[in-house]
TORDO-801027 format. One record per atom (N, C-alpha, C): residue in three letters; x, y, z. Coordinates in pm, whole numbers, plus 50000, padded with zeros to 5 digits. Each point is the difference from the previous one (the first is absolute). Example, Ala and Ser with C-alpha at 12.3 -4.5 7.8 and 13.67 -1.06 7.14 Angstrom:
2
ALA513194943150780
ALA499115011950000
ALA500905012050000
SER499655010549928
SER500825011950006
SER499235010950073
This chain:
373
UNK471434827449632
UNK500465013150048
UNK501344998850075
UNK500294988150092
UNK500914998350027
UNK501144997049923
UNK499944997049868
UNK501334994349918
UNK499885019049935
UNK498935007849969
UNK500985015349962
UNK500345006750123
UNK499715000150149
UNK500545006350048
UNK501374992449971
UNK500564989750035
UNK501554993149973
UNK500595005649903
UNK499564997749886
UNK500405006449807
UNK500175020350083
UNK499145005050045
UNK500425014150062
UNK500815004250091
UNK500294989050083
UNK501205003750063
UNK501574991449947
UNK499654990649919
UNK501154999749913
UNK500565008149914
UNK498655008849936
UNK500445010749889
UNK500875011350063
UNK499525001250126
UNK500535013050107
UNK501614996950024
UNK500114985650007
UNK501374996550055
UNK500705004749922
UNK499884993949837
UNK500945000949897
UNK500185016149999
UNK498995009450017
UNK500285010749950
UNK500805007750106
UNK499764996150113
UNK500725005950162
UNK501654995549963
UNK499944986549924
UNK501674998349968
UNK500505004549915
UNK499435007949881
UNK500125004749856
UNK500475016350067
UNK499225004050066
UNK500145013750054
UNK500805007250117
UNK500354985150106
UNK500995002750077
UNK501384989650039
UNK499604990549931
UNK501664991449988
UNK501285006249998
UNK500305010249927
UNK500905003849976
UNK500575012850084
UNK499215003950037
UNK499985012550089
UNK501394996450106
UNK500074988850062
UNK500494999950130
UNK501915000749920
UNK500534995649904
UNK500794997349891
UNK499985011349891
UNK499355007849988
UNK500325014549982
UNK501745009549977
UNK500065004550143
UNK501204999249994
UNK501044993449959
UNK500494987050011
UNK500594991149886
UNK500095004049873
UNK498935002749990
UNK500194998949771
UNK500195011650032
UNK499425010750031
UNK499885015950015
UNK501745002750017
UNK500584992950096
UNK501785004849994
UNK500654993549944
UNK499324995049892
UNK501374987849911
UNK500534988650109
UNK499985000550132
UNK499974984850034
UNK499664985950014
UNK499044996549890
UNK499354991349968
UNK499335002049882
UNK500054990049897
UNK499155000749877
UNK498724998850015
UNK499065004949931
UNK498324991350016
UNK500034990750011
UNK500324989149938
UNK499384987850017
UNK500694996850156
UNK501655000550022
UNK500044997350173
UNK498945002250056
UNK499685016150015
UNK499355007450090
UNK498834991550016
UNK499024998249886
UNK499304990549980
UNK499774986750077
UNK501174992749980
UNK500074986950058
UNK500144998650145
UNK500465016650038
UNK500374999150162
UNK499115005150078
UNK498825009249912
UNK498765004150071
UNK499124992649994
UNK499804985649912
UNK498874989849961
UNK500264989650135
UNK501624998350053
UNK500144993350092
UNK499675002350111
UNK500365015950030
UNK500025006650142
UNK498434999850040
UNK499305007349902
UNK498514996450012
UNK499334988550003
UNK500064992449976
UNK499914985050040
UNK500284992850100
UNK500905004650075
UNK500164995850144
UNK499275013050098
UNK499775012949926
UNK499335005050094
UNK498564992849987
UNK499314997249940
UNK498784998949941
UNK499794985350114
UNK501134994049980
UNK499944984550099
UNK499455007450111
UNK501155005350046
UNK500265003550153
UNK498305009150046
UNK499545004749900
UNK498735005050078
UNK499224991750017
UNK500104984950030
UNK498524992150007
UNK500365001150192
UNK501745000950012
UNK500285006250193
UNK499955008550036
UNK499775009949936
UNK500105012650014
UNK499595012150020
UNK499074999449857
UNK498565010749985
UNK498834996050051
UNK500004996550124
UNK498694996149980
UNK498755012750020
UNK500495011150073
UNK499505011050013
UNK499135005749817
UNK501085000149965
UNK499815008049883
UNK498584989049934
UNK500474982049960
UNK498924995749941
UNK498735007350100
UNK500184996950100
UNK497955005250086
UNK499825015449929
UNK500885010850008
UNK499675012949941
UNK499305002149855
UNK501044992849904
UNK499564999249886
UNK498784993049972
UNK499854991850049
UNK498114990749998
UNK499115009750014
UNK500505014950017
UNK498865014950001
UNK499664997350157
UNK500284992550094
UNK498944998050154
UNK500245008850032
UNK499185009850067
UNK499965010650081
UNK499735013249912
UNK499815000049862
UNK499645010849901
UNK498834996349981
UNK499094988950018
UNK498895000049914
UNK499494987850125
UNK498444999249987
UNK499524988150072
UNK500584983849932
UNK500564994850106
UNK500344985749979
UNK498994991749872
UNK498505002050014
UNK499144997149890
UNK500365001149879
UNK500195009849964
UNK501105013649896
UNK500454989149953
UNK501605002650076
UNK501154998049980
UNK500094981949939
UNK498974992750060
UNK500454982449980
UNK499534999949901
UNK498775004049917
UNK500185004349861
UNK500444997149929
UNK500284986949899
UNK500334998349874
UNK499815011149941
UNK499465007949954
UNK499625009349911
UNK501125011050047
UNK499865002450133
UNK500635013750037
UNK501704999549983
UNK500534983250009
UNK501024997250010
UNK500695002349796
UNK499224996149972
UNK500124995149866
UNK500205016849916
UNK499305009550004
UNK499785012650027
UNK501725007050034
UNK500384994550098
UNK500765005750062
UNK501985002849933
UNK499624980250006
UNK501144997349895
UNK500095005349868
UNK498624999349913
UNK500085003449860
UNK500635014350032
UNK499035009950072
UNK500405016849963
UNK501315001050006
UNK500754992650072
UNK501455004950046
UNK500374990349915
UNK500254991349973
UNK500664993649889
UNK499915009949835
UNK498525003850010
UNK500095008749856
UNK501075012849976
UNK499735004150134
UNK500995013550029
UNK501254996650029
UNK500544992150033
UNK501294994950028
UNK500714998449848
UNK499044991449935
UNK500894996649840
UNK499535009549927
UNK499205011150015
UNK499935012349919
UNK501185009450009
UNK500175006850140
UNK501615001350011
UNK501044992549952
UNK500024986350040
UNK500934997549918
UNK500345000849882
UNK498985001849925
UNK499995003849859
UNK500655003549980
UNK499985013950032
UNK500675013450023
UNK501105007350056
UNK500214990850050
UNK501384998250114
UNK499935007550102
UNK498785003050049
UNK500285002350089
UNK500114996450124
UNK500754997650098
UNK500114997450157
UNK498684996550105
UNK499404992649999
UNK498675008150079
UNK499474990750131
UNK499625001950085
UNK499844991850130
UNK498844988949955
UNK500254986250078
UNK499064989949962
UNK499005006050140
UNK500675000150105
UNK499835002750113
UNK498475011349968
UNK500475012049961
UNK499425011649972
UNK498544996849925
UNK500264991149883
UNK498724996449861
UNK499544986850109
UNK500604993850117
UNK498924991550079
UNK499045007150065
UNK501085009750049
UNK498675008750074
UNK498625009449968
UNK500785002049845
UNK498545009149928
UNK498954987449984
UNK500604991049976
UNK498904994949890
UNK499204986050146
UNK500595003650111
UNK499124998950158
UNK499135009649944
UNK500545009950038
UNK499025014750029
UNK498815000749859
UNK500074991949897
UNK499345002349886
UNK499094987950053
UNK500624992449985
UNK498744985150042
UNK499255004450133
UNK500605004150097
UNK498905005150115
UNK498705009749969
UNK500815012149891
UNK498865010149965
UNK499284995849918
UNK500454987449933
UNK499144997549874
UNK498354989450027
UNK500874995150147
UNK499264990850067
UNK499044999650119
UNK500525011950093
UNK499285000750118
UNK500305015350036
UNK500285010649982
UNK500555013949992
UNK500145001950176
UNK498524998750056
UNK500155004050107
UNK500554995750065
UNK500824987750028
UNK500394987450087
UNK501705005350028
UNK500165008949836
UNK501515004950043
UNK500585005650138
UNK501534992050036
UNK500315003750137
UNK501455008649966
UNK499385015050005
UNK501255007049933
UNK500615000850102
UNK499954999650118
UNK500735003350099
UNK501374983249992
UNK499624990350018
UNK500354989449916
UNK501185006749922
UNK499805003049860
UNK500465003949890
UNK501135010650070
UNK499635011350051
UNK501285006550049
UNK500994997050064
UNK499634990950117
UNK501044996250084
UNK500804988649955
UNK499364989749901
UNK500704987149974
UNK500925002749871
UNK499225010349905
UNK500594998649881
UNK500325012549962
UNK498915015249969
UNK500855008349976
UNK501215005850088
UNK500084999550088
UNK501215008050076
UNK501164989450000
UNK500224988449982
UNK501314991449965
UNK500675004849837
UNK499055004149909
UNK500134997849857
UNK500065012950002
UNK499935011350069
UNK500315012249929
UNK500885003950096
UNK500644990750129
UNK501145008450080
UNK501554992949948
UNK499094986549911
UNK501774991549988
UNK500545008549865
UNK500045000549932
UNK500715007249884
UNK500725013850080
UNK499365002950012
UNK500925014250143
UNK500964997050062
UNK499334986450079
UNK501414995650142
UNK501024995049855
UNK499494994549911
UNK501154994149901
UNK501065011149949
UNK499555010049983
UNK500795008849929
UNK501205007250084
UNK499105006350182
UNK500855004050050
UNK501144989450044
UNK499514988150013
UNK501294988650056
UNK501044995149861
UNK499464994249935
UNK500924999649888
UNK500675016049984
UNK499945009249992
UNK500905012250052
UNK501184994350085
UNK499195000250117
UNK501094999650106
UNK500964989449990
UNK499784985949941
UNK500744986550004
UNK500805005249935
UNK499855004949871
UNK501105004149882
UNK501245009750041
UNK499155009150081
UNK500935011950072
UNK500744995450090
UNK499574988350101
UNK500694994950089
UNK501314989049950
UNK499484992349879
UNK500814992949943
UNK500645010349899
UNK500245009749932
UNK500995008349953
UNK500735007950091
UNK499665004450136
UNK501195001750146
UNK500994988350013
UNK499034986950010
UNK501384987650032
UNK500805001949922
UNK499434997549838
UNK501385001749935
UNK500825012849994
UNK499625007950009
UNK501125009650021
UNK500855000850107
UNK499414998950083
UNK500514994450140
UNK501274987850014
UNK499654991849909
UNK501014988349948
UNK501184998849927
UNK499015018649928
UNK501465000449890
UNK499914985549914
UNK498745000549929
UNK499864994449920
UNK499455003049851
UNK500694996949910
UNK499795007949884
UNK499494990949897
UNK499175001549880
UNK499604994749885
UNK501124997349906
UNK500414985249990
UNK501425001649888
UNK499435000449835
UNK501085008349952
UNK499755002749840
UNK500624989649897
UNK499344995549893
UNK500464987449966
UNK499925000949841
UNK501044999149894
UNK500685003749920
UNK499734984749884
UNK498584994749970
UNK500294989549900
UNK500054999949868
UNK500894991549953
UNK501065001949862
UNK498734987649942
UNK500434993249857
UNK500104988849947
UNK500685006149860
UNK500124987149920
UNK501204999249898
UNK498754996249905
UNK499965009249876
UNK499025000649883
UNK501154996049898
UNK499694988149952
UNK500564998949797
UNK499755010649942
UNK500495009649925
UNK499845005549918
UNK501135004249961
UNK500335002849845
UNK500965007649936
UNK500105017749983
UNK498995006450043
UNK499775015049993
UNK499835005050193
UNK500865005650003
UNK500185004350204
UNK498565009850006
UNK498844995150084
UNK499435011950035
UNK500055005350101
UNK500295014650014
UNK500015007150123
UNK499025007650013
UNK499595003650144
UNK498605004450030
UNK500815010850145
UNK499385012149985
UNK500655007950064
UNK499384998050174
UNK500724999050096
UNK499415005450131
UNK499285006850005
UNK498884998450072
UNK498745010550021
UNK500915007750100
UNK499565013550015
UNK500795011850070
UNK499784996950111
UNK498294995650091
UNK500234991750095
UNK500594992850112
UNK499944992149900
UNK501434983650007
UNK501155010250075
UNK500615005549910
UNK501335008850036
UNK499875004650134
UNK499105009350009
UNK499715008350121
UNK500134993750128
UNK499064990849970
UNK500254987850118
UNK500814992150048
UNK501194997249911
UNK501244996850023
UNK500815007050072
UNK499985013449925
UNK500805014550050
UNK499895000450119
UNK498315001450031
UNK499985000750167
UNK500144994350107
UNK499824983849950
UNK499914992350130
UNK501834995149951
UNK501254999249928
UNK500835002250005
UNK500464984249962
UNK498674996949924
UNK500284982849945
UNK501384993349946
UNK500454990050037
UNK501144996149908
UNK499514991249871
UNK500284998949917
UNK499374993049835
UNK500884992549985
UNK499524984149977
UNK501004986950004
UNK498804993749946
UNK499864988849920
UNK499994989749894
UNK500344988850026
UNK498914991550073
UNK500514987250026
UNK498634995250004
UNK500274978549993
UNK498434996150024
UNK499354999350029
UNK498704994050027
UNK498725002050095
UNK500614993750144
UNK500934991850011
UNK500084992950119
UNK500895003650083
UNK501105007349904
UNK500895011650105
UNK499745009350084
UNK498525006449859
UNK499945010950027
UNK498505000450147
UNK499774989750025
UNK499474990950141
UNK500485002050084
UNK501384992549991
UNK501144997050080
UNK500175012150078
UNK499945010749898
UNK501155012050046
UNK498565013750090
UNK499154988149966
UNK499185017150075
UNK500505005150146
UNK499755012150057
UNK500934998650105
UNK498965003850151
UNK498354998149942
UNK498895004750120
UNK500014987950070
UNK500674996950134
UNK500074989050100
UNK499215005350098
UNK499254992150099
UNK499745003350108
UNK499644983050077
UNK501194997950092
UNK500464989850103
UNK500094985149870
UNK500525005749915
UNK500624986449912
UNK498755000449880
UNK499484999150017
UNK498845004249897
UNK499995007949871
UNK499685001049909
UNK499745006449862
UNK498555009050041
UNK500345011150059
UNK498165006049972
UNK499775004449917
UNK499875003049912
UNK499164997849849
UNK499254989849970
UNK500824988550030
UNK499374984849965
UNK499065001550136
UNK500245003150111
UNK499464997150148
UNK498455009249933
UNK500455009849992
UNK498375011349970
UNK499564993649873
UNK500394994249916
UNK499084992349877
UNK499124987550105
UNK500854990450051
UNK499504990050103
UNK498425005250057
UNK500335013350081
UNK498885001650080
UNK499135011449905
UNK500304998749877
UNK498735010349947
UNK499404984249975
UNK500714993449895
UNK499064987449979
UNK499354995150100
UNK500325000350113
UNK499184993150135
UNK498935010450053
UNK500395006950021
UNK498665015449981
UNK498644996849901
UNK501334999549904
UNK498445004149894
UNK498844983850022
UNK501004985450009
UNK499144991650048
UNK498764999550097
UNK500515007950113
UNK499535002550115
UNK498485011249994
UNK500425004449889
UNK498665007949970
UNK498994992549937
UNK500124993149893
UNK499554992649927
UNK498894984050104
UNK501254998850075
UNK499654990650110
UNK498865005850084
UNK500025013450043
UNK499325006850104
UNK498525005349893
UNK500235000049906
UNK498905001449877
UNK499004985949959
UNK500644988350011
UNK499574991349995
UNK499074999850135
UNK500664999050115
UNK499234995850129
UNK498905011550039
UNK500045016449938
UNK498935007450031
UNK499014998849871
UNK500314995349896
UNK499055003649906
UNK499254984449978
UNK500494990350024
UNK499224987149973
UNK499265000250101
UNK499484998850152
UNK499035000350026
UNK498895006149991
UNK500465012549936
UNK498705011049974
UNK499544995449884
UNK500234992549895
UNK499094990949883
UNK499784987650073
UNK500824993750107
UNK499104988850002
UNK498764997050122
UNK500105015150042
UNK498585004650104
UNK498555003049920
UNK500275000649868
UNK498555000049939
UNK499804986449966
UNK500904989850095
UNK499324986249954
UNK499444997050212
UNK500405005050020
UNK500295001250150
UNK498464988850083
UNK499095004749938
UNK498414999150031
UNK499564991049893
UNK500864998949926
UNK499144989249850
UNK499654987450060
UNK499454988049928
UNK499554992050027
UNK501254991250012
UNK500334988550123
UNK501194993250046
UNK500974999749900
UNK501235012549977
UNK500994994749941
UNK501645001450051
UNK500524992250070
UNK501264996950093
UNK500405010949935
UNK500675010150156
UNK500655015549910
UNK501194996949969
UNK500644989050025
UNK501484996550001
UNK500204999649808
UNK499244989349942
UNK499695000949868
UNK499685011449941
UNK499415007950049
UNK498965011849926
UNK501595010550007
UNK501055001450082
UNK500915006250028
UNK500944996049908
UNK500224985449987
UNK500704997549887
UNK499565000049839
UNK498814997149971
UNK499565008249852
UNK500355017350024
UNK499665003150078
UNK500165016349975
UNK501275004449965
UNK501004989450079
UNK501525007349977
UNK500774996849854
UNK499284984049963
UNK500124995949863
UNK500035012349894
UNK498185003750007
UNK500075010449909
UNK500295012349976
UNK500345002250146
UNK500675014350003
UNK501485000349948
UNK500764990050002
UNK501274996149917
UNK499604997849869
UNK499054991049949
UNK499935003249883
UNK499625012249942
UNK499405010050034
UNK499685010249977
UNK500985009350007
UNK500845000850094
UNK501375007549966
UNK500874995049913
UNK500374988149950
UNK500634995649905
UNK499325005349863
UNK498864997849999
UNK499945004249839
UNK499565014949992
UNK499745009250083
UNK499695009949972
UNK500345016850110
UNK500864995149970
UNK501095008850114
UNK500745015549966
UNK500364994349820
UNK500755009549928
UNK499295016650041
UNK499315006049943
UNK499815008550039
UNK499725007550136
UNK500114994150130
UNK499645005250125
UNK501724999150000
UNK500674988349977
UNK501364998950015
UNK500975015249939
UNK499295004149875
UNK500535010549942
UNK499775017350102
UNK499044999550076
UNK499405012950012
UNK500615001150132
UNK500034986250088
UNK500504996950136
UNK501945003749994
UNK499974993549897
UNK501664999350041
UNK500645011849908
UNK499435006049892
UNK500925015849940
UNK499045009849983
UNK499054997750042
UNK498885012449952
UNK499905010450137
UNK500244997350105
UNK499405008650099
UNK501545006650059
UNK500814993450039
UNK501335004650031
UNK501314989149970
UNK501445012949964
UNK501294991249959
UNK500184993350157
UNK500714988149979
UNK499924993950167
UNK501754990549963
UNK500815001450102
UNK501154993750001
UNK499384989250094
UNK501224987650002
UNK499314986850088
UNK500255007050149
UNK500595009149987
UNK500065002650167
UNK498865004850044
UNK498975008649916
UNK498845007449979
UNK499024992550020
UNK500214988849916
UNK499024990250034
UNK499804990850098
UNK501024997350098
UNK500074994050076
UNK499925008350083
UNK499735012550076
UNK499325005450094
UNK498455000549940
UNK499775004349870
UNK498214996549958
UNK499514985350064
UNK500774991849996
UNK499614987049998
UNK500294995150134
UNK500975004450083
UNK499564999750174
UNK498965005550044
UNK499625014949931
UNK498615010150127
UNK498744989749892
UNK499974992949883
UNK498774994849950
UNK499794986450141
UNK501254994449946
UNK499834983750118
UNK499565003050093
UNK500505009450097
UNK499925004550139
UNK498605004150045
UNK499045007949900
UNK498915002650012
UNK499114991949981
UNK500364995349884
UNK498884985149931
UNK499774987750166
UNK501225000049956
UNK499954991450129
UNK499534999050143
UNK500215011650011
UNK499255002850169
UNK498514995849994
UNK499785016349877
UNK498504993249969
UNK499534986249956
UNK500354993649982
UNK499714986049978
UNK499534991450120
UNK500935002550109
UNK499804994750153
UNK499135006550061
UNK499655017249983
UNK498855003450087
UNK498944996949896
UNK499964998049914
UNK498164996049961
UNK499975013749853
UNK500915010650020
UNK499905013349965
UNK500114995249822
UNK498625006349914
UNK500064996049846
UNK500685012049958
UNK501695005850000
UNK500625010949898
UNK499964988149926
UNK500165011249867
UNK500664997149833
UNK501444999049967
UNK500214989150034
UNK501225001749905
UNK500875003349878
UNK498605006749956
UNK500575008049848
UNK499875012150073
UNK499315006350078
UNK499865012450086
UNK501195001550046
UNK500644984850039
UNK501315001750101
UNK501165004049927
UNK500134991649907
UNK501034999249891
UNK500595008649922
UNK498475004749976
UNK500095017449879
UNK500385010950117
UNK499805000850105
UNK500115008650120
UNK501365002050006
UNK500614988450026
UNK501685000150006
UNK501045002949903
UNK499504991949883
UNK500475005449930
UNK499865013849978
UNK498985007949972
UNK499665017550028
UNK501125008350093
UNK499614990950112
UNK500905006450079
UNK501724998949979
UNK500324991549938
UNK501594999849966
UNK499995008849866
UNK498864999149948
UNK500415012649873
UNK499745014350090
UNK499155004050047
UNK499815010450045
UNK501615005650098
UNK500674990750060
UNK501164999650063
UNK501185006749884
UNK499984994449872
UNK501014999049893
UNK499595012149926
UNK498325002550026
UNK499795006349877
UNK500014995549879
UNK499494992449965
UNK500024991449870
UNK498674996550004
UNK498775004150080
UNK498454992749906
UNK499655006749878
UNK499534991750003
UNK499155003149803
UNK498584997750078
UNK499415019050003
UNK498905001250016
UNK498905000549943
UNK500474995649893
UNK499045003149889
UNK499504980150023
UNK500834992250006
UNK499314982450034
UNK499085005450153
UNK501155000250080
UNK499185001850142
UNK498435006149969
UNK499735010449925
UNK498875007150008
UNK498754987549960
UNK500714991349858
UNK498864992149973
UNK499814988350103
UNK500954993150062
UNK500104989650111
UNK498655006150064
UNK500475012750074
UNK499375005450062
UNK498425000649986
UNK499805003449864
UNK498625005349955
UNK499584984649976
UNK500754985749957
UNK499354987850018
UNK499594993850117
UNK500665007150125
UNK499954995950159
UNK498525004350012
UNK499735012149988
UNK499045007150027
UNK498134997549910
UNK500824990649881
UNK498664997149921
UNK499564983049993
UNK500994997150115
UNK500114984350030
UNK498904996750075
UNK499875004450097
UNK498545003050087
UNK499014997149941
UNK498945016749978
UNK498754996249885
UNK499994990749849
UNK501234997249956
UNK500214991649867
UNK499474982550073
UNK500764997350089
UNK499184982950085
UNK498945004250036
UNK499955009050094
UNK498495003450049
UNK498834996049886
UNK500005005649896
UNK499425000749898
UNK500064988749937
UNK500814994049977
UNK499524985549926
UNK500154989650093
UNK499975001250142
UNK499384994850064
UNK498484999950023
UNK499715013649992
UNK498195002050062
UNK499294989549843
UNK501085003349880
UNK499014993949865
UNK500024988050005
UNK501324994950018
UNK499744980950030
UNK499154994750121
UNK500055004750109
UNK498994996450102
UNK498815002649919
UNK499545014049931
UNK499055000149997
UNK498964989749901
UNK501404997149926
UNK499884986449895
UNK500124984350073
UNK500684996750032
UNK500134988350049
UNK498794996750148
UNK499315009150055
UNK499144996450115
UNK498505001149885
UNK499965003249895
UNK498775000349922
UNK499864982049914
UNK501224993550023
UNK499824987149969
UNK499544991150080
């Protein structure tokens, strides 16, 4: 019993990395500043040192997630109940992913608690427990995410104006062989936009045309400076994703029979990288163009109010979602622009909401299977 609870919370890992690896790196592919596979390689890293860093860190969160204080300690040490716990949310985790959709590991840990408790001891449930530790973090962070990512963006589009700093327009040529000239007319657009902002049109190479940008601030290139710190942002989320979400899988080993958590922390982060490596594409698609258009400047206020929150909560003990957080901010910079596509949000939404009873539920069936052996 002890080698499937292990095989169940390995399955949980891979799918916790399949379903939220990419999230924190979002923005990146989403504004053309980074290809997938970068984005990829820089969220497999960032998460990996968060994932380290929680064997110093989380220790709050591993005791929460072990279920203590939702259910009698008897309960909870439970091979069965543990085993239960991991499967439901692992099933629901890579069922969304299927599907692409976004969906909290955080959220499908907690149903498929609440399923193994009812499935197991009904009366023993400590909802009072349940409100204060877990629902009111997970349904106030997506909120605080939306109104702050607002404000960062608004505050960082004052500086620059304030700076008198402008987006430069950039004119690239190359030289095609051919014997027949094709011409392709200006989109009316194009024109307009020239007209107005009062562009000059010059033809030169990629390294001039570097040279010659003219957004300085104290010797600096900011363009290159705001690419710098979106990439370090978006790390920083990814990082802060690693250190809140690996102890909450490796607290259903928390009570198992002697296994050093230092190890049990490092398989988890293993497979949660492998699991975002091979199966990323579609959360990657829905995360980064499906919900809102996002410039890197856009994203790099999404990706300060995600870090900023993730993170806190990480140090008080507090289990938000970082897909709660993520999708929040981003929302909120579309809602700012006006650019969501409500028609994704609605299903995110309607998968947030069926994430719950979906673990619950194949949690109560595997407990109810695996304690009959």
């Amino acid at each position: 019993m002890t080698t499937v609870l292990i095989i169940a919370v390995c399955f949980l890992a891979f799918a916790n990395g399949a379903n939220d690896n990419f999230k924190g790196v979002a923005s990146l592919y989403g504004s053309g500043a980074s290809s997938y596979r970068c984005a990829l390689a820089w969220t497999t890293v960032s998460t990996l040192a968060g994932s380290v860093c929680a064997i110093y860190l989380a220790n709050a969160l591993l005791v929460k997630f072990s279920g203590k204080g939702v259910a009698p300690d008897a309960l909870i040490q439970s091979i069965p109940f543990m085993t239960a716990v991991a499967t439901g949310a692992g099933l629901t985790v890579l069922l969304a992913t299927r599907f692409g959709f976004p969906i909290s590991t955080t959220h499908a840990l907690l149903g498929a608690i609440v399923g193994s408790v009812l499935a197991a001891a009904p009366e023993t449930i400590n909802f009072v427990a349940l409100q204060k530790n877990f629902f009111l973090p997970l349904l106030l962070s997506p909120l605080i995410a939306v109104l702050l990512s607002i404000a960062v963006y608004s505050s960082l589009k004052q500086l620059r104006l304030a700076l008198n700093i402008g987006q430069d327009l950039c004119l690239c040529t190359e030289s095609i062989a051919s014997s027949t000239p094709n011409f392709t007319a200006a989109p009316v657009s194009s024109v307009v936009m020239l007209e107005n902002t009062r562009a000059v049109l010059s033809v030169d190479n990629a390294v001039a045309c570097q040279q010659r940008q003219t957004a300085q601030l104290l010797g600096f290139n900011v363009q290159r400076v705001l690419n710098g710190l979106h990439f370090l942002s978006a790390g920083t989320v990814c990082f802060a994703r690693g250190l809140n979400d690996t102890p909450k899988i490796a607290g259903l080993l928390w009570l198992a029979p002697p296994i050093a958590v230092q190890w049990v922390i490092v398989l988890i982060a293993a497979l949660m990288a492998l699991g975002g490596v091979l199966n990323s594409r579609r959360i990657a698609e829905t995360m980064s163009h499906k919900i809102t258009a996002i410039s890197p400047s856009q994203g790099l206020a999404a990706n300060l109010s995600t870090a900023c929150l993730v993170i806190l909560a990480s140090k008080f003990g507090l289990p938000v979602s970082t897909t709660h957080v993520s999708v929040g901010a981003l929302f909120g910079i579309g809602l700012r622009n006006q650019s969501v596509n409500g028609r994704m949000m609605a299903g995110i939404l309607l998968a947030w909401i069926t994430t719950l009873p979906c673990a619950a539920l194949c949690a109560a069936a595997m407990y109810s299977l695996v304690s009959m052996a």
